[in-house]
C-alpha positions as semicolon CSV with decimal commas, in nm:
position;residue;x (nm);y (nm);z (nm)
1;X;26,859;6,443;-1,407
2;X;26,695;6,764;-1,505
3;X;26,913;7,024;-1,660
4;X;27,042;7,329;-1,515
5;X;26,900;7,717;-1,592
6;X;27,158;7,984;-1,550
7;X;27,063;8,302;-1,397
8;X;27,253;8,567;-1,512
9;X;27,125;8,897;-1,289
10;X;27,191;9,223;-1,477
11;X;27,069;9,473;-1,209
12;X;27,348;9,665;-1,157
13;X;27,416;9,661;-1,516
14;X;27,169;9,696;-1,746
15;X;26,957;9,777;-1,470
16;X;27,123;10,092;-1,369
17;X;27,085;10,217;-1,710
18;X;26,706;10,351;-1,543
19;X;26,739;10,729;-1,566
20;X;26,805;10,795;-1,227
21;X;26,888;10,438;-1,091
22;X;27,266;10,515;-1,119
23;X;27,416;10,355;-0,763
24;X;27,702;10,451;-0,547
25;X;28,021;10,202;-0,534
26;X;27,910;10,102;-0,161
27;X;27,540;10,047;-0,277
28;X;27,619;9,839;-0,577
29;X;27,853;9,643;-0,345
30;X;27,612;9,611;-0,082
31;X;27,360;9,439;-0,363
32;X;27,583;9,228;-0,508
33;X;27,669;9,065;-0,150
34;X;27,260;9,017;-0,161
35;X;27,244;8,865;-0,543
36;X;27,560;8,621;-0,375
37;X;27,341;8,546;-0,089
38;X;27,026;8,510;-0,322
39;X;27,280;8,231;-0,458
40;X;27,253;8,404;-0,868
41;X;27,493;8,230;-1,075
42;X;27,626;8,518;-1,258
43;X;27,705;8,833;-1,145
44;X;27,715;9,148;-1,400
45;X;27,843;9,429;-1,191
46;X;27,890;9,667;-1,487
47;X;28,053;9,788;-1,707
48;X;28,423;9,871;-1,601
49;X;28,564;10,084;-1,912
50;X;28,268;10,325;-1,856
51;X;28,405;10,530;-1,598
52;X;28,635;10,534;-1,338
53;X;28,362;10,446;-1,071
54;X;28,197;10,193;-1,259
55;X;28,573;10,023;-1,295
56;X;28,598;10,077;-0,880
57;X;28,247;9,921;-0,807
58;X;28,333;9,616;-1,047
59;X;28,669;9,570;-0,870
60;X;28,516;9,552;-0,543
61;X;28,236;9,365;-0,606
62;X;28,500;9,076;-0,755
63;X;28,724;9,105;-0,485
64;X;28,424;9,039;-0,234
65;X;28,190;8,823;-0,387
66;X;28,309;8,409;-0,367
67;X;28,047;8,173;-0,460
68;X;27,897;8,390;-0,789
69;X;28,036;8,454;-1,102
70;X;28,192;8,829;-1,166
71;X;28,126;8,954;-1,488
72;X;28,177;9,303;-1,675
73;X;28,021;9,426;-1,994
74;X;28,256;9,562;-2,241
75;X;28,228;9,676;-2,577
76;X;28,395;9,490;-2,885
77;X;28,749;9,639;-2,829
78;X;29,057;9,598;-2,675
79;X;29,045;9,885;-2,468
80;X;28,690;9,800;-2,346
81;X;28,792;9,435;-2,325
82;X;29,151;9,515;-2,098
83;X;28,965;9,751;-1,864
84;X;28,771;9,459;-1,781
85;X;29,006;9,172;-1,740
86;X;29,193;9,411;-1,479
87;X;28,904;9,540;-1,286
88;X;28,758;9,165;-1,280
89;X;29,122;9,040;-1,161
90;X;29,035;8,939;-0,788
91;X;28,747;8,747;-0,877
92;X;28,718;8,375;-0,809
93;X;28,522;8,326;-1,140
94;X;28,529;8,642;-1,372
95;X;28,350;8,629;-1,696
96;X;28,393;8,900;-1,999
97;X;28,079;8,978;-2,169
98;X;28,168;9,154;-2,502
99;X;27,916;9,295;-2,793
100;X;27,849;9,430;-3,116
101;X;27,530;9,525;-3,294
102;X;27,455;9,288;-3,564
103;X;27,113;9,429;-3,712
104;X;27,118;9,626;-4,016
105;X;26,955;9,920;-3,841
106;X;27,183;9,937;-3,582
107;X;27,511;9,871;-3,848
108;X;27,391;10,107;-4,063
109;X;27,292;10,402;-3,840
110;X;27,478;10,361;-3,516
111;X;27,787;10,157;-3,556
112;X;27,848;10,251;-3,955
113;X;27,983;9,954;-4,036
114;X;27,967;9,729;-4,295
115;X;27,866;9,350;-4,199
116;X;28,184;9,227;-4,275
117;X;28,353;9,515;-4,042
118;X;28,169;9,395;-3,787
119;X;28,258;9,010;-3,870
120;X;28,599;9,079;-3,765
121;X;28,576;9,281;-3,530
122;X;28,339;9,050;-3,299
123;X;28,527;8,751;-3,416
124;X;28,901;8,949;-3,298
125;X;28,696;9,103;-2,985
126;X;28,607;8,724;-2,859
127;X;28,974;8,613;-2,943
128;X;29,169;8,908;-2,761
129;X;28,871;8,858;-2,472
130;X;28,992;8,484;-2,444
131;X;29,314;8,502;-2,378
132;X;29,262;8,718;-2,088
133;X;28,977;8,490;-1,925
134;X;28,844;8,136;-1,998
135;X;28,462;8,227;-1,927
136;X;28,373;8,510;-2,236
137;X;28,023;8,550;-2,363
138;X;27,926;8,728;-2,714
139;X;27,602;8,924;-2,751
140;X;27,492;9,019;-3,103
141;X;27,285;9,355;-2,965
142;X;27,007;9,390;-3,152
143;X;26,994;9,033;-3,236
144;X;26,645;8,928;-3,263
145;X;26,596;9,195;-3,530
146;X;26,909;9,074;-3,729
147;X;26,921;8,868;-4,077
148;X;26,937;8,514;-3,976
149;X;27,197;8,405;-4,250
150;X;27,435;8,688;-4,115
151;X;27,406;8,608;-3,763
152;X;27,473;8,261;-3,813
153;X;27,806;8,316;-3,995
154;X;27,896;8,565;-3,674
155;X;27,794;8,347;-3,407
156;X;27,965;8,017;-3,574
157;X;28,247;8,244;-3,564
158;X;28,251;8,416;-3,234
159;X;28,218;8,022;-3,084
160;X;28,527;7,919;-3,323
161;X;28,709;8,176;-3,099
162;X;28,594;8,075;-2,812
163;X;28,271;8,212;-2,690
164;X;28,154;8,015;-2,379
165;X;27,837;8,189;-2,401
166;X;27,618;8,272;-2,669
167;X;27,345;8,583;-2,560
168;X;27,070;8,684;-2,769
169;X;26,960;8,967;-2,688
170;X;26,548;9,108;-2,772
171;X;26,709;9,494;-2,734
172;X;26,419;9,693;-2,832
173;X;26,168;9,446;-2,665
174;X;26,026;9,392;-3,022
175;X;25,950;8,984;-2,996
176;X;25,659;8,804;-2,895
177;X;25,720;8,448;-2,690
178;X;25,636;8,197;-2,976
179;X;25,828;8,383;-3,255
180;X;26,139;8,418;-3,019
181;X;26,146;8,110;-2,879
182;X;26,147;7,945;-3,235
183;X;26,410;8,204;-3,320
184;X;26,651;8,072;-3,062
185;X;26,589;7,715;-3,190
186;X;26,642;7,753;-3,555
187;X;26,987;7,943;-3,465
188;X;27,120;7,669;-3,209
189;X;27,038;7,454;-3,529
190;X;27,188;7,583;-3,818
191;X;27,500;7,647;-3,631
192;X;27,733;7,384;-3,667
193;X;27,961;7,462;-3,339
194;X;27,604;7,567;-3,131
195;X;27,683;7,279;-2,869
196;X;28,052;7,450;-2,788
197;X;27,843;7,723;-2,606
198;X;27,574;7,743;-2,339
199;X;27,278;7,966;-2,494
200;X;27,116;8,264;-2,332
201;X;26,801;8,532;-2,376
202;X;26,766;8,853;-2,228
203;X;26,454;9,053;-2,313
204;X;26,332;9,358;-2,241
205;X;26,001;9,468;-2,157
206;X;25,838;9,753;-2,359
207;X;25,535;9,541;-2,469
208;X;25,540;9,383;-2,107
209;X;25,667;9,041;-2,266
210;X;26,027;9,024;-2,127
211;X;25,991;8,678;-1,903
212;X;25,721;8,523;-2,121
213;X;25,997;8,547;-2,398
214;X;26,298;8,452;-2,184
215;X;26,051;8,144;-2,102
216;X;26,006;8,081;-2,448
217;X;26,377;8,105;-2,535
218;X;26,394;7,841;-2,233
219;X;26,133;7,602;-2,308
220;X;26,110;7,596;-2,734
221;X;26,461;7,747;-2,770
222;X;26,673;7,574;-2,552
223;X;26,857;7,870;-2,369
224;X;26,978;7,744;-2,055
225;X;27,055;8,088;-1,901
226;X;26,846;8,350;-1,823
227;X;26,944;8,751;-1,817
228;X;26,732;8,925;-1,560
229;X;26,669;9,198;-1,300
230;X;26,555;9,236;-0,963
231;X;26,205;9,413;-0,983
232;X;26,236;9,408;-1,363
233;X;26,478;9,714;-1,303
234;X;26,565;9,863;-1,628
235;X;26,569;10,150;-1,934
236;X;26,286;10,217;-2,090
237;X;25,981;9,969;-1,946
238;X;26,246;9,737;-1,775
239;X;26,405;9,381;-1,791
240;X;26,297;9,045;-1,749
241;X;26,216;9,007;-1,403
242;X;26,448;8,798;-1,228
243;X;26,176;8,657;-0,913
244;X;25,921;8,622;-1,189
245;X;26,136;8,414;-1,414
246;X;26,260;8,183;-1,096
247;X;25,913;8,150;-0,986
248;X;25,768;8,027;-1,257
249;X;26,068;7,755;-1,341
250;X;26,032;7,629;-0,975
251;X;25,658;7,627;-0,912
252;X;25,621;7,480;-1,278
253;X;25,874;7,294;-1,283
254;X;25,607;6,995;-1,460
255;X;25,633;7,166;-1,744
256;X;26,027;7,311;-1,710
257;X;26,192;7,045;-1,628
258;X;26,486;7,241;-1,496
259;X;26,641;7,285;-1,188
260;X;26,746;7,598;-1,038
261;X;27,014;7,769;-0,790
262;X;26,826;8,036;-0,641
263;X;26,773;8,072;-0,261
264;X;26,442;8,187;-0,308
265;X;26,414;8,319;0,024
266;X;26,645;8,590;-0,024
267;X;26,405;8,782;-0,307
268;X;26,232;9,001;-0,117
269;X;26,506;9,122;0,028
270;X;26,659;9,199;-0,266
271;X;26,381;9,353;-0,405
272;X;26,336;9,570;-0,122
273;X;26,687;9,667;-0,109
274;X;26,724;9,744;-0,497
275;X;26,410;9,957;-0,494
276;X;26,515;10,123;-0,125
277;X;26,834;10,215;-0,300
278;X;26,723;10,313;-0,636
279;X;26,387;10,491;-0,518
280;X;26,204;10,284;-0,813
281;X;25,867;10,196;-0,560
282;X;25,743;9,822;-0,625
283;X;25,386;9,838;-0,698
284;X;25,160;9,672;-0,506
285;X;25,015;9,422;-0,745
286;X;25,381;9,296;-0,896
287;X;25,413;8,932;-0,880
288;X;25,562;8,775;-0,611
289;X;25,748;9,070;-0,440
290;X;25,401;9,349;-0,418
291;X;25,288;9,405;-0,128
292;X;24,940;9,253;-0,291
293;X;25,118;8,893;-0,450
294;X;24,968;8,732;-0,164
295;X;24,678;8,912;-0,020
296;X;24,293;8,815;-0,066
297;X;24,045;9,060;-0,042
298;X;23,797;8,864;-0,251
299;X;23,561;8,699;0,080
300;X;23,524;8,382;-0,101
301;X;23,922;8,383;-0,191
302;X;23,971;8,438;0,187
303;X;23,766;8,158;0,290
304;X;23,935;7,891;0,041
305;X;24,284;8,025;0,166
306;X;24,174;7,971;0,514
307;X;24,082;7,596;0,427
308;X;24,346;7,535;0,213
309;X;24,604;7,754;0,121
310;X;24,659;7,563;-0,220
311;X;24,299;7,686;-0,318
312;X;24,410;8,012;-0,461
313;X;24,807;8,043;-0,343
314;X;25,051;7,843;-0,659
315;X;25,311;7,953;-0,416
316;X;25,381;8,009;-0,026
317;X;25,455;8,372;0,095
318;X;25,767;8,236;0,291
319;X;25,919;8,028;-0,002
320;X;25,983;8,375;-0,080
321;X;26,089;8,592;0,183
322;X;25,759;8,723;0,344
323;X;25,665;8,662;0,654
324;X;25,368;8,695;0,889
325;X;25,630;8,839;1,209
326;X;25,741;9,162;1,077
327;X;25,817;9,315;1,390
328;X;26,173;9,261;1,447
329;X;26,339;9,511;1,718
330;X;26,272;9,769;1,952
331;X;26,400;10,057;2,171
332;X;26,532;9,807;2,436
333;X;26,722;9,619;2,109
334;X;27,076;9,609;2,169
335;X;27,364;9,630;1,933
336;X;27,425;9,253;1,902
337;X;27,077;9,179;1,766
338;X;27,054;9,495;1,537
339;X;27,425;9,378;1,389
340;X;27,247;8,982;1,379
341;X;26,956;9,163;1,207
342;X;27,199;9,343;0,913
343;X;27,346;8,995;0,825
344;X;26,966;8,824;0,814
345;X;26,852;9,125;0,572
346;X;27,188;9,082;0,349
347;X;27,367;9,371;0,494
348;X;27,735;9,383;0,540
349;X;27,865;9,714;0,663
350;X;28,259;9,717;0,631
351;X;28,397;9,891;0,962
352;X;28,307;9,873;1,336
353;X;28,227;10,282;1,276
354;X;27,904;10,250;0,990
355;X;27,800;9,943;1,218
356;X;27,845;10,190;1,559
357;X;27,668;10,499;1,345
358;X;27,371;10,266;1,158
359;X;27,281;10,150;1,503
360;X;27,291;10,536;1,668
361;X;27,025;10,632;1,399
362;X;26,821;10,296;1,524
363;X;26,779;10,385;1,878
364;X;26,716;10,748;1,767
365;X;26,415;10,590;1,528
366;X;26,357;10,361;1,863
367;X;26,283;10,650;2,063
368;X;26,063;10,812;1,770
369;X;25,889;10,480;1,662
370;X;25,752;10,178;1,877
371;X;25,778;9,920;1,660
372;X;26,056;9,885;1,364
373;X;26,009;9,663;1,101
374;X;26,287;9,521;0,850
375;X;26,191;9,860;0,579
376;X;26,297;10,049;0,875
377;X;26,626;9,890;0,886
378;X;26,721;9,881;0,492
379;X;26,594;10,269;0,461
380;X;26,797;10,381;0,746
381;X;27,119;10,187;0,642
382;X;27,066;10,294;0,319
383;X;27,124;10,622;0,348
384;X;27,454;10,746;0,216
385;X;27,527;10,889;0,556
386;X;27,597;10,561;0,712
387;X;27,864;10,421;0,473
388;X;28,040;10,736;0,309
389;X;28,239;10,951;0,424
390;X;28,268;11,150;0,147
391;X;27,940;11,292;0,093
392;X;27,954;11,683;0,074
393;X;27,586;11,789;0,232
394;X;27,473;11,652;0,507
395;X;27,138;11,756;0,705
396;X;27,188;11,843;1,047
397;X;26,805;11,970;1,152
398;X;26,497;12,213;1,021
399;X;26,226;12,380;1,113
400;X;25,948;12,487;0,944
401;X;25,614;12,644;1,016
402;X;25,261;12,592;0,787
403;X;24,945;12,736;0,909
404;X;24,649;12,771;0,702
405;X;24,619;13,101;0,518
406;X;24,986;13,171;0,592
407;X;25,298;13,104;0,346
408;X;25,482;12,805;0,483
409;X;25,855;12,900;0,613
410;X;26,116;12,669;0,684
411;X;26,455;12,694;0,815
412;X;26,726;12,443;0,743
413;X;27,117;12,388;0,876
414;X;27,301;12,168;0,671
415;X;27,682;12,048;0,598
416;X;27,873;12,127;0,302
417;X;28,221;11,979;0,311
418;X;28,188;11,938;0,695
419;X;28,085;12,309;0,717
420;X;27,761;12,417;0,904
421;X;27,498;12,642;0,669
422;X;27,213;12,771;0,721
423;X;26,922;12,862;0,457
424;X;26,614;12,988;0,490
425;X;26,294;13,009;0,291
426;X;25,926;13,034;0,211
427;X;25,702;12,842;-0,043
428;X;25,394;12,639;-0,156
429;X;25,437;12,411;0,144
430;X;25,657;12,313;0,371
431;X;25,835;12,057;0,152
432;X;25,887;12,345;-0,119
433;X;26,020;12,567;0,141
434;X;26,267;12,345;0,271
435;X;26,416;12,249;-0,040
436;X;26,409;12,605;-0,182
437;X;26,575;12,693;0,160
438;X;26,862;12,433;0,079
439;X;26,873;12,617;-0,280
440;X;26,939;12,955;-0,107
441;X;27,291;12,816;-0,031
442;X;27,323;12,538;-0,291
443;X;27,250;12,775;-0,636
444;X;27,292;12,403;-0,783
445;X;27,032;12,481;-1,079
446;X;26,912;12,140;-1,094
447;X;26,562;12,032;-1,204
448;X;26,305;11,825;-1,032
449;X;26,191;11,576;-1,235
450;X;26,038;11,320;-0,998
451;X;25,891;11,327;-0,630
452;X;25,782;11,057;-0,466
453;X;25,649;10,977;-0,105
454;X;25,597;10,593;-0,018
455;X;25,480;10,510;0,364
456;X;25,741;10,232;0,464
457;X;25,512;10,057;0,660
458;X;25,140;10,072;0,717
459;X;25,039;10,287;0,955
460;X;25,098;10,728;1,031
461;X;25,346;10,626;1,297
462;X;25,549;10,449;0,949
463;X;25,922;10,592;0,769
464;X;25,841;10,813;0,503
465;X;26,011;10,698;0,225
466;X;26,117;11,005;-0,026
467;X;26,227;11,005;-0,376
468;X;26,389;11,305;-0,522
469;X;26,486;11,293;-0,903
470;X;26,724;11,581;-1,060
471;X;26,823;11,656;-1,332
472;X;27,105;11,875;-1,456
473;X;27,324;11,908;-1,761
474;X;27,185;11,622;-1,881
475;X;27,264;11,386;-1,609
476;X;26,983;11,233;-1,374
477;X;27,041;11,097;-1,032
478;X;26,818;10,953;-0,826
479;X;26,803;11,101;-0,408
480;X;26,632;10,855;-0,099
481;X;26,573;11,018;0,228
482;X;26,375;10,837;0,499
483;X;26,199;10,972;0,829
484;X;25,896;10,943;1,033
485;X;25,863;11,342;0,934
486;X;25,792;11,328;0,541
487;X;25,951;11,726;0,561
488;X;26,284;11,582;0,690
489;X;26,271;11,283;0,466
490;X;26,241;11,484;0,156
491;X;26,526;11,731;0,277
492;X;26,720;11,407;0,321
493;X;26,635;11,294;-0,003
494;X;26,749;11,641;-0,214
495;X;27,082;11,654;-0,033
496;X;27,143;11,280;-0,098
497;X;27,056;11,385;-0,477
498;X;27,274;11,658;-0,477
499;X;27,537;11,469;-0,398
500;X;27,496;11,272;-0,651
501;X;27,503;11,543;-0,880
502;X;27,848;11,644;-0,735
503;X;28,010;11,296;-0,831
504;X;28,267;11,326;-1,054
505;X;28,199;10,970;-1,244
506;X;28,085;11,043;-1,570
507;X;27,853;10,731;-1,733
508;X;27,850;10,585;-2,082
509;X;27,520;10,417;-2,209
510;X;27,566;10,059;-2,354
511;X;27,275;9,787;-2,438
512;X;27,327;9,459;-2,452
């Protein structure tokens, strides 16, 4: 019987760590019901001493989610390690996944600690973790560029104590497969205790190696759990990309050998709803979720694919979530299907009310849009609108007028705290006028650092899809707005960013 691979998904972890891809308590909830549904193994849904939000999104997401593991990054101390046992306390399986850098760079400079500080403290970190939960795992950060004789002596330890788990983490994204992969193996055998604890990669991508290495920690290493993201989400060039990573297990699973959990029929839903909600656009050539994994444009391509799929496809396009009937509802759609439709796409909306307004803004898009296709549905219940209450601008309706050889004007009435305003402005275009027009009121002094228009679906009558970036006092948060008028969609978009800005949850960095 073929062994097992873990999957261990990271996206609303490590993956949030994207300038910008910070998520709302409801969104990272409404994910993790997805990654549950997309049958991952391991949950890590964040890091709970960070912030008081981050704390409330890992304590719902373990008091919802049943059939994955619940875990929580924390740092190598008690305080770090407590805040997680409590937040992960109405899980059915929790796991604590503590760290400490163990390279001499990172010792040195960051941590400034000697090796033998950092002995202890990992080795009394893993003991205090243990007697809170039974499932702990240990990542060295920095590992891969670490002396081998030292990390040996910590990881012996750190499994002594009881670490179920043994990550090693590629932090920087500095190894290449072969290297790595032999790394892994020569640790799992100079370790005495290295069969006490299941062994695990997670790589990161900034020389666009991330899954081959997790592969070779796999394959030549022996890891039998993978750390990955949806889309490759992550800081800096990204993770190891979760669908890439199952993919090529299961469709080479000759050379594998390993089984795997995943419903693989879930990940493109996933993947559209972690890039509808974090406004980080899937290009159109990524494996298996782009929009191009299985198109052929190439006229001899086509006519092998038409007499045998297996010609040029490793992989069917509905193994994975895509299928040829995109058209799903329309204006004469009633509430029962749009509510059957949520739970098909992985949405859950908590009360009768988000269900009753998500489904007012459908036959509104009905009336504006013949056909709506599943993007429709994920951008319109994605907007924060739908499932918070305690957003403090909301749009209410704009005008604007552009006319060649004539400034652009817009006019805009928005909410603040429930209150009606009105602002009013001219600029470059009518996109610059509006949102100057929401700055007349606003004064928030934020900068623009990103904006970003992706058509939904393919045609003029499609959702515009808007991504506003902004950036002030350091912090960056990422604003979605969708609409079949890309002028309202962006206006959306900066008010959904401004209240980001206003949240009061401050964010701590950690790598792992």
């Amino acid at each position: 019987m073929a062994d097992k691979l873990i999957i261990f998904d990271t996206t609303l972890r490590d993956g949030e760590q994207s300038p910008g891809a910070s998520m709302t308590r409801d969104e990272k909830l409404r994910i993790a019901r997805q990654l549950e549904r997309l049958r991952v193994d391991v949950i890590e849904a964040g890091f709970a001493a960070s912030s008081n939000g981050d704390f409330e999104a890992v304590q719902a997401i373990a008091n919802a989610v049943k059939d994955s593991t619940v875990c929580s990054l924390s740092r190598a101390n008690d305080r770090d390690i407590s805040r997680a046992a409590e937040a992960l306390k109405g899980a059915n399986s929790a796991r604590i996944h503590t760290f400490i850098a163990t390279s001499p760079l990172h010792m040195e400079k960051k941590l400034r600690m000697t090796p033998d500080e950092v002995f202890e403290q990992a080795k009394l970190a893993v003991r205090f973790a243990r007697n809170l939960v039974g499932d702990v795992e240990f990542s060295p950060e920095d590992g891969y560029r670490s002396d081998m004789d030292f990390l040996c002596r910590v990881l012996e330890a750190v499994i002594s104590e009881g670490a179920t788990t043994i990550n090693v983490p590629d932090t920087v994204g500095y190894a290449v497969p072969e290297l790595y992969g032999n790394f892994i193996k020569t640790l799992r055998e100079r370790i005495p205790n290295s069969d006490k604890a299941i062994w695990s990669v997670h790589c990161h991508n900034d020389l666009g190696m991330a899954v081959a290495n997790s592969l070779a920690g796999v394959k030549i290493g022996g890891a039998r759990q993978v750390e990955c993201t949806i889309n490759g989400l992550g800081e800096r060039a990204g993770n190891c990309s979760l669908e890439e990573v199952v993919m090529a297990v299961k469709t080479r699973r000759d050379y594998f050998g390993l089984d795997i959990g995943i419903d693989t029929q879930h990940i493109l839903a996933a993947s559209r709803m972690v890039s509808q909600t974090t406004g980080f656009v899937v290009q159109p050539n990524k494996a298996v979720v782009g929009a191009n994994a299985f198109a052929h444009a190439s006229g001899i391509h086509q006519d092998g694919v038409l007499k045998a799929r297996d010609t040029y496809e490793i992989m069917r396009a509905e193994d994975v979530g895509w299928s040829a009937n995109k058209i799903v509802l329309g204006k004469l759609s009633g509430r029962n299907a749009f509510k059957q439709r949520l739970q098909e796409l992985g949405v859950s909306l908590d009360s009768e009310s988000e269900i009753n307004t998500a489904f007012a803004r459908f036959k509104e898009l009905a009336d504006r849009k013949s056909e709506i296709f599943d993007e429709d549905i994920l951008a319109l219940v994605s907007d924060e609108s739908v499932t918070s209450e305690k957003e403090q601008f909301g749009f209410v309706s704009l005008s604007q007028h552009s006319e060649t050889g004539e400034r652009p004007h817009a006019t805009i009435v928005f909410t603040v705290n429930g209150r009606e305003v009105r602002g009013e402005s001219d600029g470059n275009g009518p996109v610059d006028a509006s949102l100057k027009a929401i700055e007349t009121h606003v004064k928030s002094g934020a900068e623009m650092v990103l904006y970003s228009v992706n058509a939904i679906s393919g045609s003029t009558e499609s959702q515009g899809e808007v991504t506003v970036r902004l950036q002030n006092s350091g912090r960056v948060v990422n604003g979605v707005g969708a609409d079949p008028d890309i002028v309202v969609a962006s206006a959306k978009a900066y008010l959904h960013a401004l209240n980001k800005l206003q949240s009061k949850a401050d964010r701590v960095a950690a790598q792992g």
